[in-house]
Short mmCIF file of the C-alpha atoms (twelve columns), coordinates in Angstrom:
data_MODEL
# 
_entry.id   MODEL 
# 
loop_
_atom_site.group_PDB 
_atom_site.id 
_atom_site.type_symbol 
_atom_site.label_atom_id 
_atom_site.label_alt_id 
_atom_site.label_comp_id 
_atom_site.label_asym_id 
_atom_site.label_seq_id 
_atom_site.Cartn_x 
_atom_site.Cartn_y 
_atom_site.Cartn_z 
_atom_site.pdbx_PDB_model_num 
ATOM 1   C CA . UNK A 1   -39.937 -24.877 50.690  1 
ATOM 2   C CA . UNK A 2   -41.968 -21.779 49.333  1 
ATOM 3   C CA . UNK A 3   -38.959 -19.531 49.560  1 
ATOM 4   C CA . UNK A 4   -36.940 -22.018 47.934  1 
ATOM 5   C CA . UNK A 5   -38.876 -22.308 44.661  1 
ATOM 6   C CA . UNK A 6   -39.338 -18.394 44.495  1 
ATOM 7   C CA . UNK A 7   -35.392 -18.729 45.068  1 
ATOM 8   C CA . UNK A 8   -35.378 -20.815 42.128  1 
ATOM 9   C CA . UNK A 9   -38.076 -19.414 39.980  1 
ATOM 10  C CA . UNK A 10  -35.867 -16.009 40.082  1 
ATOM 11  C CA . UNK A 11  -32.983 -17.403 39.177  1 
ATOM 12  C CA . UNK A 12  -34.642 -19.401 35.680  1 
ATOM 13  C CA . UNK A 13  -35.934 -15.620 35.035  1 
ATOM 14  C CA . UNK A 14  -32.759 -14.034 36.152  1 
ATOM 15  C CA . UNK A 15  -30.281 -16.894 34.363  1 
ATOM 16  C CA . UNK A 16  -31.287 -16.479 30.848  1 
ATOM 17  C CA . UNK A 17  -32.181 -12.446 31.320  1 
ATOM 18  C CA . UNK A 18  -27.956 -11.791 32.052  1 
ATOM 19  C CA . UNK A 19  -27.563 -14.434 29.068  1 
ATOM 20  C CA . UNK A 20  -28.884 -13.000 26.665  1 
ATOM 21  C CA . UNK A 21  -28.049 -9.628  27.683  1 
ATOM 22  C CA . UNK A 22  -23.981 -10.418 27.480  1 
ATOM 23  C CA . UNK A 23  -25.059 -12.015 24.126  1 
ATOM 24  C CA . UNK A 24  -26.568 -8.758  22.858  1 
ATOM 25  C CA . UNK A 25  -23.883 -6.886  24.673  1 
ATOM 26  C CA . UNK A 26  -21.329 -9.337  22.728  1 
ATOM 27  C CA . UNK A 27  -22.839 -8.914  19.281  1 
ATOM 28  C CA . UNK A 28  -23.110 -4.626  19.816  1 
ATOM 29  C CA . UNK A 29  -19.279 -4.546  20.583  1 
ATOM 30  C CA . UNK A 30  -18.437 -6.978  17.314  1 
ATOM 31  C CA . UNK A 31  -20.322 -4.856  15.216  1 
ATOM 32  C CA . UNK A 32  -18.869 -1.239  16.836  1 
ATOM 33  C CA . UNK A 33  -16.120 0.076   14.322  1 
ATOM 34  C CA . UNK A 34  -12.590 -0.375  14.629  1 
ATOM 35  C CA . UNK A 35  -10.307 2.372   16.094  1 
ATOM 36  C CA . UNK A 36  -8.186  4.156   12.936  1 
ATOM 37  C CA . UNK A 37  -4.563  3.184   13.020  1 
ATOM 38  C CA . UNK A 38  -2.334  6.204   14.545  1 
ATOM 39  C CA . UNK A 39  -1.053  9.260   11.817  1 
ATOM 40  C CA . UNK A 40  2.284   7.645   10.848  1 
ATOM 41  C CA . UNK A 41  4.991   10.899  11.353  1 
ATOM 42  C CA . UNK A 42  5.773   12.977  8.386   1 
ATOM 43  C CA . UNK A 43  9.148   11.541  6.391   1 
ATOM 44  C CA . UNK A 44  11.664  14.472  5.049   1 
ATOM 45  C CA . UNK A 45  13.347  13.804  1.818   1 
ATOM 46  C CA . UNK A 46  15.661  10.821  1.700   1 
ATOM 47  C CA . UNK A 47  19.610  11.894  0.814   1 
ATOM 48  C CA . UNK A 48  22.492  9.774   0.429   1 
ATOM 49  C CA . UNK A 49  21.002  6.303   0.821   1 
ATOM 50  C CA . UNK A 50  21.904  3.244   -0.493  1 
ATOM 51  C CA . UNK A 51  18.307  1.657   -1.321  1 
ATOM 52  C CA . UNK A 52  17.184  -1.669  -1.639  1 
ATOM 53  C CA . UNK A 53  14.077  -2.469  -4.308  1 
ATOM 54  C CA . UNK A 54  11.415  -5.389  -4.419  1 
ATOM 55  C CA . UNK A 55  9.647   -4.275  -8.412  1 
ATOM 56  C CA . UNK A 56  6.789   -6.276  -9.309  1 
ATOM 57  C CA . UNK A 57  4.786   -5.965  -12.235 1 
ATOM 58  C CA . UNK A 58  1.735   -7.058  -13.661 1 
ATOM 59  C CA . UNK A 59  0.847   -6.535  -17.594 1 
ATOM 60  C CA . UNK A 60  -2.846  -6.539  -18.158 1 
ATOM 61  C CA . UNK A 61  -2.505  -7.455  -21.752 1 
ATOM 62  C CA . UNK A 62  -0.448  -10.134 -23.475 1 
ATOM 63  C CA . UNK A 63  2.817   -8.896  -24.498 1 
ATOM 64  C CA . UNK A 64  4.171   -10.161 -27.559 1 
ATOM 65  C CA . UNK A 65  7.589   -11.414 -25.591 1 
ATOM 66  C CA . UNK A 66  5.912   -11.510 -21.437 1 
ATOM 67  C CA . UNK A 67  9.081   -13.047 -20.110 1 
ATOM 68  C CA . UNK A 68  10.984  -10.005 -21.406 1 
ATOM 69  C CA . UNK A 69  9.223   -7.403  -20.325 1 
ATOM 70  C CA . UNK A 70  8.777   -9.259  -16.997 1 
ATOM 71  C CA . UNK A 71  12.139  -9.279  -16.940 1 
ATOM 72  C CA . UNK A 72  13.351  -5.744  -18.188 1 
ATOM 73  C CA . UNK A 73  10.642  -4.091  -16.155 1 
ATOM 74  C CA . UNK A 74  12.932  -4.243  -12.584 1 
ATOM 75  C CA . UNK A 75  16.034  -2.808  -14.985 1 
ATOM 76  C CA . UNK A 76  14.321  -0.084  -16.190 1 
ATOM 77  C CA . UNK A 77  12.761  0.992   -12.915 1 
ATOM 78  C CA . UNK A 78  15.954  0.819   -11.524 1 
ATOM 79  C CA . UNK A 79  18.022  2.534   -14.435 1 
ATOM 80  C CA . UNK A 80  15.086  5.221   -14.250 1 
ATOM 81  C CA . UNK A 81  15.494  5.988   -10.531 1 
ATOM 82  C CA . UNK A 82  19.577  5.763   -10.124 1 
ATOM 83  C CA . UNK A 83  18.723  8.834   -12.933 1 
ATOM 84  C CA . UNK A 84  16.416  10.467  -10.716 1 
ATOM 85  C CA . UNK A 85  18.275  9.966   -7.373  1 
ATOM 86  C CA . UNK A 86  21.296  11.075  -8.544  1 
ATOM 87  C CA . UNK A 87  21.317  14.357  -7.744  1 
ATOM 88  C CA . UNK A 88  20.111  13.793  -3.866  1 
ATOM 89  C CA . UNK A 89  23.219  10.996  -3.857  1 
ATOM 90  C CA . UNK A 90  20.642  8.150   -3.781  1 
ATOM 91  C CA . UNK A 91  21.193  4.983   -5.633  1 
ATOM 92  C CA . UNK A 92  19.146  2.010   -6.291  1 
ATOM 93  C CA . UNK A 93  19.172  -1.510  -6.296  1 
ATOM 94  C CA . UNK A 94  17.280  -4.912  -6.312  1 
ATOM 95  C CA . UNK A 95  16.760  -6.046  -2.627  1 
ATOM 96  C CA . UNK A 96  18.662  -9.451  -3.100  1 
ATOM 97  C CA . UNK A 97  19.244  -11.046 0.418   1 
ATOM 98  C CA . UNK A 98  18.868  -8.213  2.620   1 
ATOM 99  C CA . UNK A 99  15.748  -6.045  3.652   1 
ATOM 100 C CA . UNK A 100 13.910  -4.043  0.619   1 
ATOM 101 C CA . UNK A 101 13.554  -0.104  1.925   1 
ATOM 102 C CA . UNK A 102 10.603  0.175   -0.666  1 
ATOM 103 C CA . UNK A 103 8.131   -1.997  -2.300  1 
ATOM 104 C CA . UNK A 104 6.945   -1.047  -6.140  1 
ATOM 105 C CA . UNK A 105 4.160   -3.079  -7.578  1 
ATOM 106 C CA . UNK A 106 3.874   -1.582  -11.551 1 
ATOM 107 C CA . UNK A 107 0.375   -2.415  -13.030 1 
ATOM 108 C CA . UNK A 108 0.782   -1.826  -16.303 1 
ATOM 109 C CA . UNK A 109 -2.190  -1.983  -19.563 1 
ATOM 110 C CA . UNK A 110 -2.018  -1.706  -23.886 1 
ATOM 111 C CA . UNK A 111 -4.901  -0.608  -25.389 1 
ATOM 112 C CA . UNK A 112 -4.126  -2.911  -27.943 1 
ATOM 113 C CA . UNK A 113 -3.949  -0.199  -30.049 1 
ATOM 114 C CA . UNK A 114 0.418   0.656   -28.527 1 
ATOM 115 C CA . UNK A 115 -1.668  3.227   -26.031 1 
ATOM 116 C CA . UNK A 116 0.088   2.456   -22.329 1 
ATOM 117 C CA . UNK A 117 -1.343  3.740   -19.174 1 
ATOM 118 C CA . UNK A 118 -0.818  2.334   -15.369 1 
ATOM 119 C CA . UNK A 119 0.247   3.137   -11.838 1 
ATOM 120 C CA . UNK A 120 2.565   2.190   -9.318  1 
ATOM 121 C CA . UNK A 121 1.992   1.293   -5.910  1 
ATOM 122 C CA . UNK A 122 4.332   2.633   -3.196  1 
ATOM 123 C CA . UNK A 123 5.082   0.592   -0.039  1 
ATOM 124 C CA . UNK A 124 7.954   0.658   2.753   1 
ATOM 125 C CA . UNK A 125 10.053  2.937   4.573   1 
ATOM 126 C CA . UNK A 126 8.428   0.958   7.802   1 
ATOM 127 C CA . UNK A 127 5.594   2.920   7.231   1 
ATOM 128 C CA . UNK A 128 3.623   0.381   4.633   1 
ATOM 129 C CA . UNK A 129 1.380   1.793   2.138   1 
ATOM 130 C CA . UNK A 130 2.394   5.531   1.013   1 
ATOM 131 C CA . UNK A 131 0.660   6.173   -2.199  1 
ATOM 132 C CA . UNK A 132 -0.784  4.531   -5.467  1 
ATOM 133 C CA . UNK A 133 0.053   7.074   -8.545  1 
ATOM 134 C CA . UNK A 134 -1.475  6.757   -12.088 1 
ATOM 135 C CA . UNK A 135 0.161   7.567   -15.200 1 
ATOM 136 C CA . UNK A 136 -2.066  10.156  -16.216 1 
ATOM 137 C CA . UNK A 137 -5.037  11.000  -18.184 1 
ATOM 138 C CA . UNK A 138 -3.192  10.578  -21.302 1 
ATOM 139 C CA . UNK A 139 -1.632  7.017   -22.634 1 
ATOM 140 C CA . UNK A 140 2.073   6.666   -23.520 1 
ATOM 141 C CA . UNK A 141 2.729   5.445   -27.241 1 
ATOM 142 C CA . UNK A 142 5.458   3.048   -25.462 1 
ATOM 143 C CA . UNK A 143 5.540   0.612   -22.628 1 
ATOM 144 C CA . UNK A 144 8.888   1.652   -20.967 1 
ATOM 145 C CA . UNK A 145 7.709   5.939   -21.421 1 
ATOM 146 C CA . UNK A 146 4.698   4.725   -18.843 1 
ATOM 147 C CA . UNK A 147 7.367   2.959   -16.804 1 
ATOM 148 C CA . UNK A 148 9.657   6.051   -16.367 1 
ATOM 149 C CA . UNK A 149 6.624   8.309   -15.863 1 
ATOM 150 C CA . UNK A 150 5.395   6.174   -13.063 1 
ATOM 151 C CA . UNK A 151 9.179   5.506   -11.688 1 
ATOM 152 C CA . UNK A 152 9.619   9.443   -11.904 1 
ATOM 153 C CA . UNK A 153 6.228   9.936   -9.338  1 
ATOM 154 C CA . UNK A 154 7.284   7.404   -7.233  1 
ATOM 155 C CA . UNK A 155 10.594  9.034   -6.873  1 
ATOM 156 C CA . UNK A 156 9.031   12.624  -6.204  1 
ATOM 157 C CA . UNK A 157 8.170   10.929  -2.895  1 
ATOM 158 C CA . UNK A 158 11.700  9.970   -1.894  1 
ATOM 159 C CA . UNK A 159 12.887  13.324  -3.631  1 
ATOM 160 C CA . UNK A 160 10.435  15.701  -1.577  1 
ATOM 161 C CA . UNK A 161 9.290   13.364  1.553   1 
ATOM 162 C CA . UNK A 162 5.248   12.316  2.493   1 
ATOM 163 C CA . UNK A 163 3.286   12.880  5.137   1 
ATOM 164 C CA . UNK A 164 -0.091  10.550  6.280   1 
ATOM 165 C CA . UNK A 165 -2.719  11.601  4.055   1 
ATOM 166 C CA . UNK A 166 -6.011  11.072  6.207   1 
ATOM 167 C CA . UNK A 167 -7.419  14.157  6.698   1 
ATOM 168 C CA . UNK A 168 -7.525  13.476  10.735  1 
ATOM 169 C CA . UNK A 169 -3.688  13.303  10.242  1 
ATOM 170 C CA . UNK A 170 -1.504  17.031  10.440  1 
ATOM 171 C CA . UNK A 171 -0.742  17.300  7.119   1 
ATOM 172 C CA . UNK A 172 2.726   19.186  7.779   1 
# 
């Protein structure tokens, strides 16, 4: 009977001991940081490609006609980079139905005073994010000149290629 309780007294000690030992185990591993995501491979320039567009915009200001430059923004993107592409025989168009190759989300702010800044956001090629690009340290006197300065950026990615940015990635 003697053995038996010191049987049973080590195990109350023992029990809650490897309890709350896994518990602080537990909590040290939730709290450890997460493993980076893999370099993504280096893209070369993109030639000869038919490519499908999502363009999404938001205006930080109230234009005087929103719906219309809403509306005009996706045209003049596109217009801007069938000009650009051109020359490596790539052409552009909204994704309608089918998979989008890129993603462009414009961000785009007046002043109130006609001074236009913004950036663009650049997503896709299966990759996700590639870059976010600003228009600049000076403003534009006109909404669509910030538009074609951030579609021309964007397009010096597809034009020249991208490589993972992290500094633990090779950056060749």
């Amino acid at each position: 009977m003697k053995n038996s309780l010191r049987h049973l007294s080590a195990a109350l000690v023992l029990v809650p001991s490897l309890i709350l030992s896994g518990c602080a185990m537990a909590t040290y591993q939730a709290h450890s940081p997460a493993r980076p995501a893999p370099c993504t491979a280096a893209v070369a320039p993109i030639r000869y490609q038919a490519l499908k567009l999502v363009v999404t915009s938001n205006l930080t200001y109230t234009a005087q006609d929103p719906t219309t430059v809403r509306q005009n923004l996706p045209d003049l993107v596109i217009a801007r980079l069938n000009s650009d592409g051109q020359a490596d025989g790539n052409s552009f168009t909204i994704a309608n139905g089918v998979q989008e190759n890129f993603t462009m989300n414009f961000v785009v702010n007046n002043d109130g005073n006609d001074r236009f800044t913004g950036s663009v956001t650049l997503d896709g090629w299966g990759q996700g994010f590639i870059a976010t690009l600003g228009s600049g340290q000076y403003p534009f006197s006109n909404g669509p000149d910030a538009i074609d300065a951030l579609a021309d950026q964007a397009y010096s990615y597809i034009h020249l290629g991208w490589h993972d940015s992290r500094p633990t990635c090779p950056q060749n």
